[in-house]
DORO-765405 format. One line per 10 residues: number of its first residue (from 1); their letters; for each residue y, x, z of C-alpha. Coordinates in steps of 0.02 Angstrom, whole numbers. Example, Ala and Ser with C-alpha at 12.3 -4.5 7.8 and 13.67 -1.06 7.14 Angstrom:
! DORO-765405
1> as> -225,615,390 ~ -53,684,357 $
***
This chain:
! DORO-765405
1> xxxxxxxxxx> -352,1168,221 ~ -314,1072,48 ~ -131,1086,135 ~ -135,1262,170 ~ -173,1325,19 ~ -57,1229,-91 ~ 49,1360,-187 ~ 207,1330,-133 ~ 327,1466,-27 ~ 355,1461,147 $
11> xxxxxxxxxx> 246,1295,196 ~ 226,1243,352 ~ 71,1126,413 ~ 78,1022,542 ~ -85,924,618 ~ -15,770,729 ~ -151,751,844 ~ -134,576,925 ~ -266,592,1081 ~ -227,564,1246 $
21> xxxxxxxxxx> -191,757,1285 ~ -304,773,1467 ~ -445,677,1426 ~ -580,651,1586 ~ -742,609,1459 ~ -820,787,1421 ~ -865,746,1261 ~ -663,694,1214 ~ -612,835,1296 ~ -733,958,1197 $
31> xxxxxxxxxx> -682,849,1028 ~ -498,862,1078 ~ -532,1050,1104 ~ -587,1090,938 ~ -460,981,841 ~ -320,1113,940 ~ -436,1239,854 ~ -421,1207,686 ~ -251,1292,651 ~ -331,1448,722 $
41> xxxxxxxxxx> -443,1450,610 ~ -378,1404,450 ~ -264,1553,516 ~ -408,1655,529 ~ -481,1594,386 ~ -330,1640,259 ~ -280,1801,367 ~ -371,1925,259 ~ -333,1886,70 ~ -137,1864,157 $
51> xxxxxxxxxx> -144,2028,223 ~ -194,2111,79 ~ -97,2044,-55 ~ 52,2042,69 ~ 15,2239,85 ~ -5,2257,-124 ~ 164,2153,-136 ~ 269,2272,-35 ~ 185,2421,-112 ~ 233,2336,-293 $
61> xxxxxxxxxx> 428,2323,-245 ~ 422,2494,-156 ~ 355,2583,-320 ~ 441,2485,-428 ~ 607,2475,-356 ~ 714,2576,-466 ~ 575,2560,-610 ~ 628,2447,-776 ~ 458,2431,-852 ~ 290,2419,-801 $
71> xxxxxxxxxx> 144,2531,-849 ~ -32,2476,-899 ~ -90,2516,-730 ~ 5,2427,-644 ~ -47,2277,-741 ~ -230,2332,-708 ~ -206,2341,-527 ~ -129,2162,-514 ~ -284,2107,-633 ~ -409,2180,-517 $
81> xxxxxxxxxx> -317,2089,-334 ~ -316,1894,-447 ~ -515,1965,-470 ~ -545,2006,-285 ~ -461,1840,-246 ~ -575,1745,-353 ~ -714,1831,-275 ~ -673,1775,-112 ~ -638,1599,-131 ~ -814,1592,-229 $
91> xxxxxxxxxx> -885,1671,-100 ~ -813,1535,26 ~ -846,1403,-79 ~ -1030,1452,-88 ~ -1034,1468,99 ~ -956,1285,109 ~ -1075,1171,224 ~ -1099,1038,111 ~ -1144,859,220 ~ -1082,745,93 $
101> xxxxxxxxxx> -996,697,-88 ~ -837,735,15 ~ -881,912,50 ~ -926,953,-138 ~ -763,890,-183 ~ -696,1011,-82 ~ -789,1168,-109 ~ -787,1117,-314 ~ -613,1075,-333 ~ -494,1157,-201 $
111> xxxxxxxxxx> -597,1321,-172 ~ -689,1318,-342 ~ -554,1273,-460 ~ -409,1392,-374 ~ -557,1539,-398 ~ -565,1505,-590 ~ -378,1495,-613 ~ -345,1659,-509 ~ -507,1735,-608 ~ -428,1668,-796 $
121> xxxxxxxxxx> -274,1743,-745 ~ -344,1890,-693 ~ -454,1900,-873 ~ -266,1858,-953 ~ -210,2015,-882 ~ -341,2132,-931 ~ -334,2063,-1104 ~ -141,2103,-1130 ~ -170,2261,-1041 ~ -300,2322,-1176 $
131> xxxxxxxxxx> -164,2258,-1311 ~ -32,2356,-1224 ~ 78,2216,-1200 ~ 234,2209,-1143 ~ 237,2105,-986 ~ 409,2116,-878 ~ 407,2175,-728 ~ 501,2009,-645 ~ 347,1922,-726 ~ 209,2038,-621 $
141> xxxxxxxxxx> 321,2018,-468 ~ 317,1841,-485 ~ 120,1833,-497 ~ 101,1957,-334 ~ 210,1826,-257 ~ 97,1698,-313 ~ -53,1794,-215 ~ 49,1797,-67 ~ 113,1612,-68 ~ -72,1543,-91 $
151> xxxxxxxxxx> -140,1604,55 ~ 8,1585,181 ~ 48,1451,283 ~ 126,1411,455 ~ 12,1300,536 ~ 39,1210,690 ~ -36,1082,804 ~ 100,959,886 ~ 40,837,1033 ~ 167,719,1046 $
161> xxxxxxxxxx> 72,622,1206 ~ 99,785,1307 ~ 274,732,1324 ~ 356,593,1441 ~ 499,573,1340 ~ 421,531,1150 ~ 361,353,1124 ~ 166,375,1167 ~ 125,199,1042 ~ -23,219,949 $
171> xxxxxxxxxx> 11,212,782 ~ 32,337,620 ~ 222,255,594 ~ 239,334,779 ~ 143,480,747 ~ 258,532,621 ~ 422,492,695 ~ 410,573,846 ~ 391,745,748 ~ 524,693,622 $
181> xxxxxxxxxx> 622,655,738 ~ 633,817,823 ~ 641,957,670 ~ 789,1051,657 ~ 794,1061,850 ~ 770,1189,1016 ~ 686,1131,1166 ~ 646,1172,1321 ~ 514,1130,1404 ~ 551,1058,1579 $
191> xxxxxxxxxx> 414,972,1718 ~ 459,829,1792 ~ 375,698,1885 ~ 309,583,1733 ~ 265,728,1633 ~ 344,869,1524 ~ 503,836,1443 ~ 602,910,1310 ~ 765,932,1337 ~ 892,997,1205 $
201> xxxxxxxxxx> 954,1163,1206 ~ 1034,1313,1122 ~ 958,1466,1206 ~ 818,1551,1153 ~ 664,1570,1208 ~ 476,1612,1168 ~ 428,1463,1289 ~ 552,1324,1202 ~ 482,1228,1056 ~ 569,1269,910 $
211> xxxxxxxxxx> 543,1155,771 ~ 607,1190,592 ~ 704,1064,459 ~ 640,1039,296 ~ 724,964,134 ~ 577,897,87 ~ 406,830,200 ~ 229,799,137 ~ 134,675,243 ~ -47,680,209 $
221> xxxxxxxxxx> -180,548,303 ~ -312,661,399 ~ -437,602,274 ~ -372,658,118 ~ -372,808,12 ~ -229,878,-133 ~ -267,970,-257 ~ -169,1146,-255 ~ -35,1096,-362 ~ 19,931,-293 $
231> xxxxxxxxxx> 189,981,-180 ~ 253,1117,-301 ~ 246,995,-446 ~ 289,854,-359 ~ 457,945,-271 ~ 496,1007,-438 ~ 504,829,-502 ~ 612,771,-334 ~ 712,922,-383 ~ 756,888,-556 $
241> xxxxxxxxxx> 952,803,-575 ~ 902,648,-653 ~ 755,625,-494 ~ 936,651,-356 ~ 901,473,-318 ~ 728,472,-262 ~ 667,471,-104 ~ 485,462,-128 ~ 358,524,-243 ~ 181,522,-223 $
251> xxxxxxxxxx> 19,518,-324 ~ -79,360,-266 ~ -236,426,-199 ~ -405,398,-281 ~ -583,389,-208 ~ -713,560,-224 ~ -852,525,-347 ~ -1009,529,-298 ~ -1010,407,-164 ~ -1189,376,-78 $
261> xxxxxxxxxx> -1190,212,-54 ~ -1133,41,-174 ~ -1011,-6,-74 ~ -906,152,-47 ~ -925,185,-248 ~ -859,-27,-257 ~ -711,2,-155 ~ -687,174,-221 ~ -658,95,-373 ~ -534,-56,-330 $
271> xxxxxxxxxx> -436,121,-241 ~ -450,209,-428 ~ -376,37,-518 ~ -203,57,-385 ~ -196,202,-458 ~ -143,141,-645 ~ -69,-5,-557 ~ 62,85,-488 ~ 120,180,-642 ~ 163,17,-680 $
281> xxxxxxxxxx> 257,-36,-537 ~ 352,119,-576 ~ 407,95,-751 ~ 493,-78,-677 ~ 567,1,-515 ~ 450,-106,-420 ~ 341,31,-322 ~ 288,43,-156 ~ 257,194,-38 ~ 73,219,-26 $
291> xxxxxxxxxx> 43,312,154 ~ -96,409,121 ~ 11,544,46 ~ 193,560,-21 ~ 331,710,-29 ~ 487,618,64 ~ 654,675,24 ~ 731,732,232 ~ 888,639,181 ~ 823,495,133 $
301> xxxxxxxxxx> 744,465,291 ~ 902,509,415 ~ 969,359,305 ~ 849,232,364 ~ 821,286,551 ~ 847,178,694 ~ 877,231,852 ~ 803,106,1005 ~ 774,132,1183 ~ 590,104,1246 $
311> xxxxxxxxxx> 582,111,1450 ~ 734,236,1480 ~ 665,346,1293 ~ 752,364,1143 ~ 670,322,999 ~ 707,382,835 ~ 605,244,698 ~ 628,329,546 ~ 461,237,469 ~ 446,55,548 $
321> xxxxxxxxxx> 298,1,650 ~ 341,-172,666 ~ 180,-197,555 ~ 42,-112,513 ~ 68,-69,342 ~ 207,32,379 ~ 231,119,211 ~ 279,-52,129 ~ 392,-84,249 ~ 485,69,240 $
331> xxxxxxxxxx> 489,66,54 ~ 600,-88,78 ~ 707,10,195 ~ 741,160,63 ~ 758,16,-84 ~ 877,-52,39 ~ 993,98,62 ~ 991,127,-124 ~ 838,249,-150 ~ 734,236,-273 $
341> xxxxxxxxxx> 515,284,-276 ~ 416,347,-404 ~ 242,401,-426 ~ 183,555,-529 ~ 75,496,-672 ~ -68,607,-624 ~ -220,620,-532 ~ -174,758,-377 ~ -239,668,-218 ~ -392,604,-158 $
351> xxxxxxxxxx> -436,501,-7 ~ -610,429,82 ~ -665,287,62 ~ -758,178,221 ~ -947,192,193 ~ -1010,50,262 ~ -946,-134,253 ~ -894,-142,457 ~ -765,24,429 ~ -712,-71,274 $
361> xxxxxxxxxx> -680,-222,359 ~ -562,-133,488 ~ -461,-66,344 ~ -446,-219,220 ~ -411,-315,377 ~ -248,-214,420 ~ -204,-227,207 ~ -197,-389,209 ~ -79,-404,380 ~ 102,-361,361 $
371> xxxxxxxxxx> 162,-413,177 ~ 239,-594,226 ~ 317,-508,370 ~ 431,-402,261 ~ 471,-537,136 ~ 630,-577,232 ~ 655,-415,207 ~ 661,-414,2 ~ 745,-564,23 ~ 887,-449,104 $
381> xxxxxxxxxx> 874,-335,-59 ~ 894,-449,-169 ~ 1082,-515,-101 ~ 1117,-333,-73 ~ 1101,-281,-263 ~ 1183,-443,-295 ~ 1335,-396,-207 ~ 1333,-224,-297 ~ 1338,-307,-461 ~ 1167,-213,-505 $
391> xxxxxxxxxx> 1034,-389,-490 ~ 847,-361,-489 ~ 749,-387,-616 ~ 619,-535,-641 ~ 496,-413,-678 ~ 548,-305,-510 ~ 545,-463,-433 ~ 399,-531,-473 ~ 293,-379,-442 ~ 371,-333,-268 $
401> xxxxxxxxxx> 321,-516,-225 ~ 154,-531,-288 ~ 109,-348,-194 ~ 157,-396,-46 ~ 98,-579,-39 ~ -38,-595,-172 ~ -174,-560,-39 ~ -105,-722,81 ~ -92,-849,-100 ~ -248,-771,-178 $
411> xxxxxxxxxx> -370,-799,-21 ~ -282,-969,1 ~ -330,-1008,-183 ~ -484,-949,-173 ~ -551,-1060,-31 ~ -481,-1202,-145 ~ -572,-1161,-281 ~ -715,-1151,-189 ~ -710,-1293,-68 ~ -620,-1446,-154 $
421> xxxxxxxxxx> -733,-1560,-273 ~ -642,-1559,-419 ~ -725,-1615,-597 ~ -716,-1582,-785 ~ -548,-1646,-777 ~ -461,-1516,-670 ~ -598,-1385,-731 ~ -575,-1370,-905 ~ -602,-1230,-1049 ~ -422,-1201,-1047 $
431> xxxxxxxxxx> -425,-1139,-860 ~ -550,-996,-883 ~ -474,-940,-1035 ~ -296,-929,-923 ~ -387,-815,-804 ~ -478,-691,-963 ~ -343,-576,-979 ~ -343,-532,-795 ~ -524,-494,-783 ~ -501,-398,-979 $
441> xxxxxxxxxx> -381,-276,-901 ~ -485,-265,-755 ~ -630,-224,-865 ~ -528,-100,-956 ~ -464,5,-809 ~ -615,12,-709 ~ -698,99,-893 ~ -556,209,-910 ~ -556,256,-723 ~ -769,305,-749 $
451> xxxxxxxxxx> -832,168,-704 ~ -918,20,-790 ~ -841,-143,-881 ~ -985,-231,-782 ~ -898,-173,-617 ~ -781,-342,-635 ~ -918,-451,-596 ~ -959,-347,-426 ~ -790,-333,-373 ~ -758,-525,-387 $
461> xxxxxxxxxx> -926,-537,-297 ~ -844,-399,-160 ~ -700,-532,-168 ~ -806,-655,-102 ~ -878,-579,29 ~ -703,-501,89 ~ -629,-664,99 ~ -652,-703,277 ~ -570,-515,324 ~ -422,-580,212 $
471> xxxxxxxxxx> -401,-730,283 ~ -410,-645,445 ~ -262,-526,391 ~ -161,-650,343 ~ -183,-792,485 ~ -135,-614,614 ~ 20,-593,521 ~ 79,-774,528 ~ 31,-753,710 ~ 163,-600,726 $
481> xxxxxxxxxx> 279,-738,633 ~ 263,-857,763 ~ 246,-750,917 ~ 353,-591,885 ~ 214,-498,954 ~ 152,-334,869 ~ -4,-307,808 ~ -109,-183,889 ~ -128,-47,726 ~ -328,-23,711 $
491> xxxxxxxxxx> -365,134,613 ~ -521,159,498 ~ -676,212,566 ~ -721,342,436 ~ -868,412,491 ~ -1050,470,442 ~ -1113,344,580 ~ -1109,175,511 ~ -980,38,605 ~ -1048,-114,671 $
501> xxxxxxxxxx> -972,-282,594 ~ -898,-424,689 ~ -1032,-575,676 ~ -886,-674,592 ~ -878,-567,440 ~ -1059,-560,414 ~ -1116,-762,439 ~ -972,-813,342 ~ -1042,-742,186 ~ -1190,-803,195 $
511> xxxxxxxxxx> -1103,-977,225 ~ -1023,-949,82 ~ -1173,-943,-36 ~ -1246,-1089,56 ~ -1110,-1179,10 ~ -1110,-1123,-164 ~ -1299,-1181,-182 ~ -1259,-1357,-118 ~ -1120,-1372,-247 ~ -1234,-1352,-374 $
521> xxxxxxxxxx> -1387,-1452,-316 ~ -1234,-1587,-290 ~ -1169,-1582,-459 ~ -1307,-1562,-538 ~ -1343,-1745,-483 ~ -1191,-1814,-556 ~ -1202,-1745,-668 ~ -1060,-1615,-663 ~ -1112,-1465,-753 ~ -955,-1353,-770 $
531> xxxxxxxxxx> -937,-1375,-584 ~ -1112,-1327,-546 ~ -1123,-1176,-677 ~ -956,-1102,-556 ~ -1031,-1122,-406 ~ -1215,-1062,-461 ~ -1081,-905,-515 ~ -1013,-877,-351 ~ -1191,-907,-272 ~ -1251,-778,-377 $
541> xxxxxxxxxx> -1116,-631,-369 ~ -1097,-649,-170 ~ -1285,-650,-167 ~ -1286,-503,-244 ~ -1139,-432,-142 ~ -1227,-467,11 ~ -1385,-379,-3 ~ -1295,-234,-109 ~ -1164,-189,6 ~ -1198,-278,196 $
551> xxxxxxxxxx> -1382,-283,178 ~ -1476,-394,283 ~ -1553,-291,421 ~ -1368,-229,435 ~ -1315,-432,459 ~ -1442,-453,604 ~ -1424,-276,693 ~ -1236,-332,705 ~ -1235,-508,732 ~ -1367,-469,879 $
561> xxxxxxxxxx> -1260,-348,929 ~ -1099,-480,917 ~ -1188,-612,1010 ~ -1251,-519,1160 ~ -1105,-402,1174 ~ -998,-508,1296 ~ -1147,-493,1415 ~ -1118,-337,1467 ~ -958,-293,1554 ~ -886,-105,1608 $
571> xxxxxxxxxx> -898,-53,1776 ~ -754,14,1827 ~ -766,149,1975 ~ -705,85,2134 ~ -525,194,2202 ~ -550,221,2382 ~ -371,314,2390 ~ -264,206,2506 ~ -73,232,2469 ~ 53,316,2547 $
581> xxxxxxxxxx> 133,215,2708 ~ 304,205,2718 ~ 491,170,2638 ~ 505,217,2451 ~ 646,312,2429 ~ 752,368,2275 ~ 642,476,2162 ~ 795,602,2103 ~ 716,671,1961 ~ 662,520,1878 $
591> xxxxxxxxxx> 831,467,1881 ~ 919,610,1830 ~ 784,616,1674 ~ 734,440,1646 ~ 878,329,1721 ~ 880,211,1851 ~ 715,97,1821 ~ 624,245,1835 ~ 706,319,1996 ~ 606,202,2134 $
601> xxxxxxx> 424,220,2116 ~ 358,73,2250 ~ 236,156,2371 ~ 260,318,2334 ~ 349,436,2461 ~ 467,585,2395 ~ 438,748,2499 $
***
């Protein structure tokens, strides 16, 4: 919806749905159902302010066609349809169901805050009608368009796993390639034995899929909401001559306020901090594509695609997959081929935030996998722009480095810190002091973002308590390393039902404090006291972290859970369908669409 009504012309939203598209479980099916729903009824939804001001438009131009100036009452009339369309988004937003923090977000600032703009303008207009103004008539025909380009959108739902011949891998990077891949192209629609393919064509015909190009493509996570302003600003920016060179622009996402519970608000606020972070990464051409949201120059992607064949199907990889934080990757890619990202130093995007510490360990986990993997990668940059006489920075250098390995050295350092037995020697005055400035800046942003200088202390105690999900990150993408097998891609679980944790994430905490506490009844004998007074730190904060954001009836529903989960095992329905007797012959339509591994189906006989 957030999509649908941004005011831009001629937008067209697509919702990827990623389900398997025939579902036997009723309850996926009915789910599946009403996800193909939802561009009906944003349609429906929009239909009658678009009808109207699409009707007052054409009447404008028809009257005013061969007029040069425009009367008081025509400015009156355009005053009272920016009225009626305030009225009606007020009235929606009133009607809003409002579950949770996310909901008033939305009816307060994408329904609430387009009804007072429309409703100011509309006030503007009456004013400099009472004055007599003298308001030209391009200017009135620009704010009917306005009307008309708020409340229209295409909207479509594409289901790439309906067809046999687009990679059915479950992943966003795959998600979003299949589509890509096919815009700007006619299809028709043919049946053959694995499924519906699509098959190029020319003719037309109401039962091809026709599928529009694009200069310019906003991808936008399922979970997040823009504000109504975000593409037309952020297009103008990509459109501007000095911006020819950038393939990216985004506004980092940040959490909706109001969060319920300690650890959403936490997180929410370690997801505000990115946000100033990378304004920095920008002023030293060191940013990364964040994939919650971004406006993609078309071009810029037909640059970096790779074309593979996957079991007789072309695959067009436009974003990589090879890990699971796809966005960084391809940000190397563009960097690669000479593009360039930015991100718009404003606040237009929002994004949830998991609610409970097991959805937050599914999504942390899949952060911290990936980064090492693509350091050969910036290695490759590097001797590129060497070659091109244009060398990177030590500052672009550096920060490239540290965001896409700090999470491997930072949990590695941290289990030193807390594990090996050092003494004053090692831990001196001058070691702390090293590591103020960090935690001042910290401090600093968290205030300026709305939160509290205070919050450092609970986000190193968060630290803590993550460490284990790190760790876990980072030993899976060492694995990839070694094996050259892909990582299954695990999305987040955000949902109003609370995700169970995996015991391993929940006793390792608590080990952790245990720990702690022994390190300071040992030092304390030494006697070793600036030692002790760290670790009776660390005890404290992931204490505190803990009960705060796990909880411990949380810790003992899920480690109960853990423990006696491998007990039970799915039953499986027995298949009492014997197969076909006799010589498998050549399937001919598998071969003529798929090639020959798919033309001999064993056991199957071709009538």
């Amino acid at each position: 919806m957030s999509a649908a009504l941004q005011e831009y012309p001629n937008i067209r939203v697509v919702l990827l749905v990623d389900d398997k598209p025939y579902p036997t479980n009723p309850e996926d099916l009915k789910r599946l159902e009403a996800t193909r729903a939802i561009g009906t009824e944003i349609k429906l939804f929009l239909s009658e302010p678009f009808t109207r001001f699409k009707k007052e438009l054409e009447r404008f131009e028809k009257i005013n066609l061969k007029k040069t100036g425009i009367t008081n009452s025509d400015i009156l009339d355009l005053a009272a349809n920016y009225k009626w369309a305030a009225d009606w988004l007020k009235q929606k937003s009133d009607k809003e169901l409002i579950e949770d923090h996310v909901d008033v977000f939305f009816a307060d600032q994408v329904l609430g805050k387009l009804a007072k703009d429309l409703e100011l303008v509309s006030e503007a207009l009456n004013m400099s009608a009472k004055e007599s103004a003298d308001i030209k008539k391009e200017r009135v025909h620009q704010l009917y368009r306005r009307l008309v380009w708020t409340f229209q959108a295409e909207i479509e739902v594409f289901e790439r796993k309906k067809y046999s011949n687009l990679s059915h891998e479950s992943n966003k990077a795959m998600n979003l390639n299949a589509y890509i891949g096919l815009m700007g192209g006619n299809y028709q629609k043919v049946q053959t034995p694995n499924g519906i393919t699509l098959i190029p064509t020319k003719e037309k015909s109401q039962n091809n899929l026709a599928i529009p190009d694009s200069d310019f493509l906003l991808t936008l996570d399922a979970d997040s909401i823009l504000l109504r302003e975000y593409c037309i600003r952020l297009i103008y920016f990509l459109q501007q001559p000095e911006n020819e060179h950038i393939a990216v622009t985004q506004t980092p996402y940040s959490s909706f306020r109001g969060a319920y519970s300690r650890i959403e608000r936490l997180a929410g606020a370690t997801t505000d901090i990115q946000h100033i972070l990378h304004q920095g990464l920008s002023y030293y051409g060191a940013t990364f594509w964040v994939g919650a949201n971004a406006v993609i120059r078309k071009i810029a992607l037909n640059d970096i695609v790779e074309m593979e064949n996957s079991d007789g199907i072309e695959v067009k990889r436009f974003i990589q997959d090879r890990t699971v934080i796809e966005d960084t990757e391809s940000s190397i890619d563009l960097t690669l081929h000479g593009w360039k990202l930015m991100n718009y130093p404003e606040r237009l995007s929002y994004s949830a935030t998991p609610p409970d510490f097991g959805s937050l360990v599914v999504q942390r986990r899949r952060w911290a996998n990936g980064g090492l993997l693509i350091l050969a990668k910036l290695w490759s940059q590097i001797r590129k722009r060497n070659l091109k006489n244009d060398p990177m920075t030590r500052a672009e250098l550096l920060l490239r480095l540290n965001y896409m390995a700090s999470i491997a050295w930072a949990t590695f350092g941290l289990i030193f810190l807390l594990a090996y037995p050092y003494d004053g020697r090692l831990l001196s005055p001058l070691v702390i002091l090293a590591a103020l400035p960090y935690f001042l800046a910290m401090a600093s942003d968290l205030k300026y973002c709305g939160y509290r200088y205070s919050d450092v202390f609970r986000i190193y105690g968060f630290n803590l308590i993550m460490l284990p999900v790190n760790l876990a990150g980072v030993i899976k993408s060492l694995e990839q390393a070694i094996t050259g097998k892909k990582i299954p891609f695990a999305r987040t679980p955000k949902v109003k039902n609370r995700t169970s944790a995996s015991p391993l994430y929940l006793i390792t905490p608590l080990l952790i404090v245990a720990f702690s506490l022994f390190t300071v009844w040992r030092n304390v004998l030494i006697p070793n006291w600036g030692n002790a007074i760290f670790a009776a730190f660390n005890a404290a904060v992931a204490a505190w972290a803990i009960l705060s954001y796990v909880g411990i009836g949380n810790i003992v529903v899920d480690t109960w859970l853990g423990i006696t989960g491998w007990l039970f095992v799915e039953v499986k329905p027995k298949s009492f369908d014997k197969k076909p007797e006799g010589k498998s012959e050549i399937d001919w339509r598998a071969i003529l669409y798929h090639g020959e591994e798919k033309g001999i189906l064993p056991g199957q006989i071709i009538t």
